[in-house]
C-alpha positions as CSV (number, residue, x, y, z in Angstrom):
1,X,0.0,0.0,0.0
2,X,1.2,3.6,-0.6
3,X,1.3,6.0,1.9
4,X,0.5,8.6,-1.4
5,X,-3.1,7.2,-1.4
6,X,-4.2,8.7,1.8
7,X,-5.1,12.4,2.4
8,X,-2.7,15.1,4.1
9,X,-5.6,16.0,6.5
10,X,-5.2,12.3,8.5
11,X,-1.8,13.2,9.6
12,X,-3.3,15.7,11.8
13,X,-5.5,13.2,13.2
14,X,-4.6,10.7,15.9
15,X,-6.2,7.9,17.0
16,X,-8.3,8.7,20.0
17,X,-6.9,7.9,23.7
18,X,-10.1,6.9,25.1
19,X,-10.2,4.3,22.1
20,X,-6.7,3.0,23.1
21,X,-8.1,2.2,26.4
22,X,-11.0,0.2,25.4
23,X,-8.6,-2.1,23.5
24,X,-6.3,-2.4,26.1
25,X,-9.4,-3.3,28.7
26,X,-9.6,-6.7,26.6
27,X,-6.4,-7.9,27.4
28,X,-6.8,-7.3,30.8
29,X,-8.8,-9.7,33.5
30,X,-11.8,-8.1,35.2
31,X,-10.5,-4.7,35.0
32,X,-12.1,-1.8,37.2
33,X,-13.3,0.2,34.0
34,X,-13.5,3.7,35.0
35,X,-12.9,4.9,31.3
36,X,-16.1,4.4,29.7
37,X,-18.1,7.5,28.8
38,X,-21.5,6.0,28.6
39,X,-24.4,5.1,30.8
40,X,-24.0,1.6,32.6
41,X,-27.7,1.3,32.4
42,X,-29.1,-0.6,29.9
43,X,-31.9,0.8,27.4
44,X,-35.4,1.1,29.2
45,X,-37.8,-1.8,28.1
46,X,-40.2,0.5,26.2
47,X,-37.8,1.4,24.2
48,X,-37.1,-1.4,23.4
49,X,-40.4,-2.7,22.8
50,X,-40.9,0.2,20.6
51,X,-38.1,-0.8,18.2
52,X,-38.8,-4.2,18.1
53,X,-42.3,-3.2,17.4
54,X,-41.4,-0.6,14.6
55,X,-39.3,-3.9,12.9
56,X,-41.8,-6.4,13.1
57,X,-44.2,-3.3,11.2
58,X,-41.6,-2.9,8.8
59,X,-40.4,0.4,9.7
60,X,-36.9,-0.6,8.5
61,X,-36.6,1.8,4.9
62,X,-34.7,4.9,4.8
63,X,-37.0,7.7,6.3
64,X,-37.3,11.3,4.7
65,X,-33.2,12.6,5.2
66,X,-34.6,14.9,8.2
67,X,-36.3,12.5,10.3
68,X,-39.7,10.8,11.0
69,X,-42.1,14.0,10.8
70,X,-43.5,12.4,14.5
71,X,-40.2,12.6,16.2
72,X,-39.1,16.2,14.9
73,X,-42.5,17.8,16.1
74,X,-42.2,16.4,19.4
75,X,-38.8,17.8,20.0
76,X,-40.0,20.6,18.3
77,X,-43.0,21.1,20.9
78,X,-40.7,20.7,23.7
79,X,-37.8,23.2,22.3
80,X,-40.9,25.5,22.1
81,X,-41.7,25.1,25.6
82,X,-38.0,25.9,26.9
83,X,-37.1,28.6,24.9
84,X,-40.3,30.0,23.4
85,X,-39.3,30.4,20.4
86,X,-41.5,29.4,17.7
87,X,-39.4,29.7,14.5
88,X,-36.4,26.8,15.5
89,X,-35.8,23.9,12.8
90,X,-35.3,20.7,14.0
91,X,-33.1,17.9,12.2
92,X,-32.5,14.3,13.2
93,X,-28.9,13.1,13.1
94,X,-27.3,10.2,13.5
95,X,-25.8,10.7,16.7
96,X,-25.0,13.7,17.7
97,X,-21.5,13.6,16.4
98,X,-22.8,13.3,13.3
99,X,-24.7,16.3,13.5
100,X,-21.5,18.3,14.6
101,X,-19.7,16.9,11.2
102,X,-22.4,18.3,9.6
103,X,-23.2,21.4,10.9
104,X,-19.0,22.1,11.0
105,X,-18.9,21.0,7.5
106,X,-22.3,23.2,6.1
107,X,-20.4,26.5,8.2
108,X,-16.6,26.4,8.2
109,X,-14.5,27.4,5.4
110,X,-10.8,26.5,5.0
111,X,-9.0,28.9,7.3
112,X,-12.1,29.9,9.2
113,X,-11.1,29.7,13.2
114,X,-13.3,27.5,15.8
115,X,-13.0,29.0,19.1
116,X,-13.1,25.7,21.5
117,X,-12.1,25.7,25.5
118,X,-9.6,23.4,26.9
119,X,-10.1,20.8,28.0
120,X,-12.4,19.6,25.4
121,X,-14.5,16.7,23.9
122,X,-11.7,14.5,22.2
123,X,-13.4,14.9,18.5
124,X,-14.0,19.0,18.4
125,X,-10.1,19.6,16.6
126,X,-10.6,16.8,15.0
127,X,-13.6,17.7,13.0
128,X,-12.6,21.4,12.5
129,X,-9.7,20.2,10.8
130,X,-12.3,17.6,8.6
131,X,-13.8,20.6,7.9
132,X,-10.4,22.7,7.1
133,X,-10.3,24.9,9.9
134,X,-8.2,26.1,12.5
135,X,-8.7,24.9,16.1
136,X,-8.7,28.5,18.5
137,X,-8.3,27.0,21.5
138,X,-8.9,29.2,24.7
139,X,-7.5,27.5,28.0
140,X,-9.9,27.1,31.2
141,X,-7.7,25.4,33.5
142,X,-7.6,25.4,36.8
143,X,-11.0,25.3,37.7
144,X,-13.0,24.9,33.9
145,X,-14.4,28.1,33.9
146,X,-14.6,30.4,30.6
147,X,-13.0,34.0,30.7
148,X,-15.3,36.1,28.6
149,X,-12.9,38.6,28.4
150,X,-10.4,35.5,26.4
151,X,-13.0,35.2,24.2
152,X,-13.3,38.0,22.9
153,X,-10.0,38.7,22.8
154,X,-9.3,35.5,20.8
155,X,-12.1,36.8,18.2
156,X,-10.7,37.7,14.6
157,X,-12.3,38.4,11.3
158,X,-11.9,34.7,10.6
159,X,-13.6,33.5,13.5
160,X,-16.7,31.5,12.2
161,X,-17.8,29.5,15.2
162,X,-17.2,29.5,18.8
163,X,-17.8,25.7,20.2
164,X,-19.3,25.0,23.8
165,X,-20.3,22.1,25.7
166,X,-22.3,22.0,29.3
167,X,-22.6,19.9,31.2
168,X,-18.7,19.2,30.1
169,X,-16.8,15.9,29.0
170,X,-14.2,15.6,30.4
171,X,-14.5,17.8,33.3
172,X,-18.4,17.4,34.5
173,X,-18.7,21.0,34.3
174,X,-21.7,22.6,34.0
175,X,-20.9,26.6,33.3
176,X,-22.9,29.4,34.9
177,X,-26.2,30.8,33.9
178,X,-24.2,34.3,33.7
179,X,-21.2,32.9,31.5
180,X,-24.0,31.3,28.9
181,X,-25.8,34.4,28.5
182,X,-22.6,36.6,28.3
183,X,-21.3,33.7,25.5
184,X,-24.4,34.2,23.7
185,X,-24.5,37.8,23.7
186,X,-20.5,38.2,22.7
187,X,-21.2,35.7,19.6
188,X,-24.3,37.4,18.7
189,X,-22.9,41.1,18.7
190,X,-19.6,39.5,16.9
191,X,-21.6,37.9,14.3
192,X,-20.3,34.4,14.9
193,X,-22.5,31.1,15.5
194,X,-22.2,29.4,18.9
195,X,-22.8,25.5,18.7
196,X,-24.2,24.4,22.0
197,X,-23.4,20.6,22.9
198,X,-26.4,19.5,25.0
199,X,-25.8,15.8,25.1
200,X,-25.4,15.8,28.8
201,X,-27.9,18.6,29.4
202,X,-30.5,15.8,31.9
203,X,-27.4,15.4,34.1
204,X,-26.9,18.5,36.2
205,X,-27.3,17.8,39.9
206,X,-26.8,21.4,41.4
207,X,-28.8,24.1,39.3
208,X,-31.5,23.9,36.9
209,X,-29.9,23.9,32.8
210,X,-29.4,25.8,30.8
211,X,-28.4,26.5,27.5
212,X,-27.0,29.3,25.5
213,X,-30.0,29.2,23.1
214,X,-32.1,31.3,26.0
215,X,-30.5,34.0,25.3
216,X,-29.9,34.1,21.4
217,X,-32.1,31.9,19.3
218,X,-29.3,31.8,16.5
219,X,-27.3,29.5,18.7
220,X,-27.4,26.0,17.1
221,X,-27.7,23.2,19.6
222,X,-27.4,19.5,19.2
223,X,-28.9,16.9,21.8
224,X,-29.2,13.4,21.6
225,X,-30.8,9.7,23.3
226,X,-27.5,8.0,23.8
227,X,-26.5,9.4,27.6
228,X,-30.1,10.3,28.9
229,X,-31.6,6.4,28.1
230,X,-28.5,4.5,27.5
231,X,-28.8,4.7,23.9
232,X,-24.7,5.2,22.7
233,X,-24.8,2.0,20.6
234,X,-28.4,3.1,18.9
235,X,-26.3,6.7,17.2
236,X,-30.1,8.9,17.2
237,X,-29.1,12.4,18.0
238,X,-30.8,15.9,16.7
239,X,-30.1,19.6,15.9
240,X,-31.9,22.8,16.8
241,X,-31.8,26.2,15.8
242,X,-31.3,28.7,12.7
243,X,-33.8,27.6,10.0
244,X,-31.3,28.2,7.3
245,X,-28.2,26.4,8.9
246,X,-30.4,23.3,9.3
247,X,-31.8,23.8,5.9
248,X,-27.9,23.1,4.6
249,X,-27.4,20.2,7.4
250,X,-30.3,18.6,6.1
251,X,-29.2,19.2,2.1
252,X,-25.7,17.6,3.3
253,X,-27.2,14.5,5.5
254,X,-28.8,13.3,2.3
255,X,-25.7,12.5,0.5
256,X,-23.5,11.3,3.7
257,X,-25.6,9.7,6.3
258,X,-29.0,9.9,4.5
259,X,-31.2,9.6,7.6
260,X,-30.8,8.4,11.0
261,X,-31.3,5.1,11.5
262,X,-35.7,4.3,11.0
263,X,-36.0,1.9,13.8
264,X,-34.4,3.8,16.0
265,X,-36.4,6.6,15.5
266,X,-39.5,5.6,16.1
267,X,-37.9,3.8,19.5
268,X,-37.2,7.4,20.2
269,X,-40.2,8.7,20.3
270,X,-41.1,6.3,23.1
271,X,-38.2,7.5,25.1
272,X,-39.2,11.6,24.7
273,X,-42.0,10.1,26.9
274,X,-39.7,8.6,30.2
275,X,-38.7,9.8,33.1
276,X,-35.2,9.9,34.1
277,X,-34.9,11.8,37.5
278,X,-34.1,8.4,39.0
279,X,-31.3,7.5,37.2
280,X,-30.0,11.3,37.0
281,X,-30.3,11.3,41.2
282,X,-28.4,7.7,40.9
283,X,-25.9,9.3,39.0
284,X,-25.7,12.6,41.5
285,X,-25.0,10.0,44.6
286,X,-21.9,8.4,42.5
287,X,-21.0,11.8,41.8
288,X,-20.8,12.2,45.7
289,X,-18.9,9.6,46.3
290,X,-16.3,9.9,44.0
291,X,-15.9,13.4,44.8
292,X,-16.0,12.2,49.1
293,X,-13.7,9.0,48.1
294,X,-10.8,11.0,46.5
295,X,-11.0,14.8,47.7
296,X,-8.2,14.2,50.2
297,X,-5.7,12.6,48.2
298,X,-6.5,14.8,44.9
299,X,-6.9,18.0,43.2
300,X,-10.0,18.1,42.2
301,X,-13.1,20.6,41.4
302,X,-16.6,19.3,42.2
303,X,-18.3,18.1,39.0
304,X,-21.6,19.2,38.9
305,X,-22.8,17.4,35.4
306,X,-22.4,15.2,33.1
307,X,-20.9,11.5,34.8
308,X,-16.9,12.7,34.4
309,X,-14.6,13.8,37.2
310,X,-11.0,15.5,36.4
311,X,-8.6,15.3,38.9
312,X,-5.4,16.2,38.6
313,X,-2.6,13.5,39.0
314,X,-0.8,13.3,42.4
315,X,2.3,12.7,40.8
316,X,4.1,12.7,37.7
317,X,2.2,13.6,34.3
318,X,-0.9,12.3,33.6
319,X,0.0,10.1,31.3
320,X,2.4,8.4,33.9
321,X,-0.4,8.7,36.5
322,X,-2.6,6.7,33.7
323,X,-0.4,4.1,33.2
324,X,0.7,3.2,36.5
325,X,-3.3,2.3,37.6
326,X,-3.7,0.4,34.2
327,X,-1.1,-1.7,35.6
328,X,-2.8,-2.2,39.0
329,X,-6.5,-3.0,36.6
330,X,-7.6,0.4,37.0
331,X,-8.8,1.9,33.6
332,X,-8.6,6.0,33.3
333,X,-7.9,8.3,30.9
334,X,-5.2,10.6,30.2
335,X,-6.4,14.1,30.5
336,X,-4.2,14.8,27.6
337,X,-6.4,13.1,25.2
338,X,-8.8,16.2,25.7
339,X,-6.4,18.6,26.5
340,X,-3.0,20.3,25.3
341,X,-2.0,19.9,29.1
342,X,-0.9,16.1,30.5
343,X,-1.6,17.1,34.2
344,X,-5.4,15.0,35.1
345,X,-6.9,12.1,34.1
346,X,-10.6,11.4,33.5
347,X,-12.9,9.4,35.8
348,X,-16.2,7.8,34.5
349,X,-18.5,7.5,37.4
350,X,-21.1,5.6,35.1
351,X,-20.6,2.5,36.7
352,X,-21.8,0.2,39.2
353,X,-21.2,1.3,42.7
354,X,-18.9,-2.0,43.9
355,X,-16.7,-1.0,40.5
356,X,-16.3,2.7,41.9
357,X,-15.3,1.9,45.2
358,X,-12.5,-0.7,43.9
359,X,-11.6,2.3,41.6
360,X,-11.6,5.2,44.6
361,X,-9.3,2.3,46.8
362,X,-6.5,1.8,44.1
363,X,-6.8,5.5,43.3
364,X,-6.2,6.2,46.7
365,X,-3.2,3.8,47.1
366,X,-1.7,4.9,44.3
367,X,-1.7,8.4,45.2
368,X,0.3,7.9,48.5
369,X,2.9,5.3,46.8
């Protein structure tokens, strides 16, 4: 094979970290698998009676490229209720990864700048760089917050897009009422679109969300099923906002992913209808724990969303930090693989609560070696 067959862009993209981890969790015997970023609950049974109901009906062709007309007026109705505002589009994507290729690819021209915070979600500089831009990235560190003042700053007649994502992967951060509305304001009044990731947006355990699109209805969000019902493995996500942006998302689906998947739509419309507070006050008691279990022996803010914690590594980088618990069956990940800093690691608290407190003991040994 010739290395001249395949495209300059890949050498700027690396294999992610997180997926080196799952790989190396199957050599390993009964690992304590802290790494995973997705819900360690199965999918509810009504969902899945709804899918398996929507095959044996033979719901299984390609739908219309923007989604079952049922399931894009319910989320409609509901965007309607939260932000009151009437005139939102609504596209179904498959996963909501796939509605950030598209909406990076319909928006960003070679050269154009993405304004993203650091740490981030592992694919954001990836997919700017599908897309030909440039990754702008504005550091948050120590405690994850976002400098309004940076932004701006880093704002340049090539911006295009400024990213966002709370509740946060990898830090579990879930950013003030005031820092949205300022965000939304600044991109408004600079002419720039702000892309709200929502994925996490039922997991916030100590204020109400909240989401940019509140306070300026040209923010473009994306949401999806795969953390709220345990739906990763199902890729059904969706986009909300600027009629004419989702107009081009929509134009673009139909010759890359041509519609979300059918089945799984209609088993989405089923899950619209469930309540999650248990799990999401499950999920707020590991939080506690984790947070109880290691504040003494790490560095760590309080996550208050999401299922991630951040901690910074007692010793060493946090690569070395990494590696050292992989060898003692303790799967993390590197902070670096979000992050141009190799200080923290990542916890995943979605997990069982015997698996956390074997993780929170070798953490704890490991940190006083």
């Amino acid at each position: 094979m010739s290395e001249a067959w395949i495209a300059e862009r890949m050498q700027h993209i690396e294999s992610s970290g997180i997926r080196k981890v799952f790989e190396l969790a199957r050599s390993l015997k009964d690992p304590v698998n802290l790494s995973i970023g997705q819900p360690h609950f199965d999918v509810p049974p009504s969902v899945k009676e709804a899918a398996h109901a929507a095959i044996d009906r033979g719901a299984n062709s390609y739908t219309v490229t923007q989604g079952i007309p049922e399931l894009r007026e319910k989320i409609k109705a509901d965007v309607r209720k939260q932000l009151g505002q009437a005139d939102r589009e609504v596209v179904i994507t498959s996963g909501t990864s796939g509605g950030l290729v598209l909406a990076l690819l319909v928006t960003v021209n070679p050269g154009d700048e993405v304004i993203m915070f650091d740490p981030y979600f592992v694919m954001y500089p990836h997919l700017v760089t599908l897309a030909g831009g440039k990754s702008v990235v504005i550091d948050t560190y120590p405690h994850w917050q976002i400098d309004l003042d940076r932004v701006r700053a880093a704002i340049t007649p090539r911006t295009k897009v400024i990213l966002v994502n709370s509740p946060a992967n990898p830090t579990g951060t879930v950013l003030p009422k005031e820092t949205l509305r300022g965000l939304a304001q600044l991109a408004r009044e600079r002419n720039v679109l702000l892309l709200s990731d929502e994925i996490y947006r039922a997991f916030c355990y100590d204020a109400p969300f909240c989401s940019p699109a509140e306070f300026n209805e040209d923010v473009l969000v994306f949401d999806g099923f795969s953390k709220t019902y345990g739906m990763t493995g199902w890729r059904l996500g969706f986009a909300h906002g600027p009629r004419r942006v989702i107009e081009e998302i929509i134009k673009l689906q139909q010759f890359t992913f041509v519609c979300a998947p059918s089945v799984v739509q209609h088993a989405g419309l089923q899950a619209l209808d469930l309540d999650v507070s248990t799990i999401v006050a499950d999920y707020q008691r590991k939080r506690d724990r984790i947070y109880a279990g290691l504040k003494d022996n790490f560095e760590m803010e309080l996550p208050s969303g999401a299922f991630y914690a951040f901690p910074k590594a007692p010793w060493g980088t946090g690569t070395e930090f990494v590696s050292e618990a992989i060898r003692n069956s303790l799967l993390i990940i590197p902070g670096v693989t979000f992050s141009s800093h190799d200080t923290h690691f990542r916890i995943s608290y979605a997990a069982e609560a015997q698996t956390i407190e074997r993780g929170i003991e070798i953490l704890n040994r490991l940190a006083k070696r």
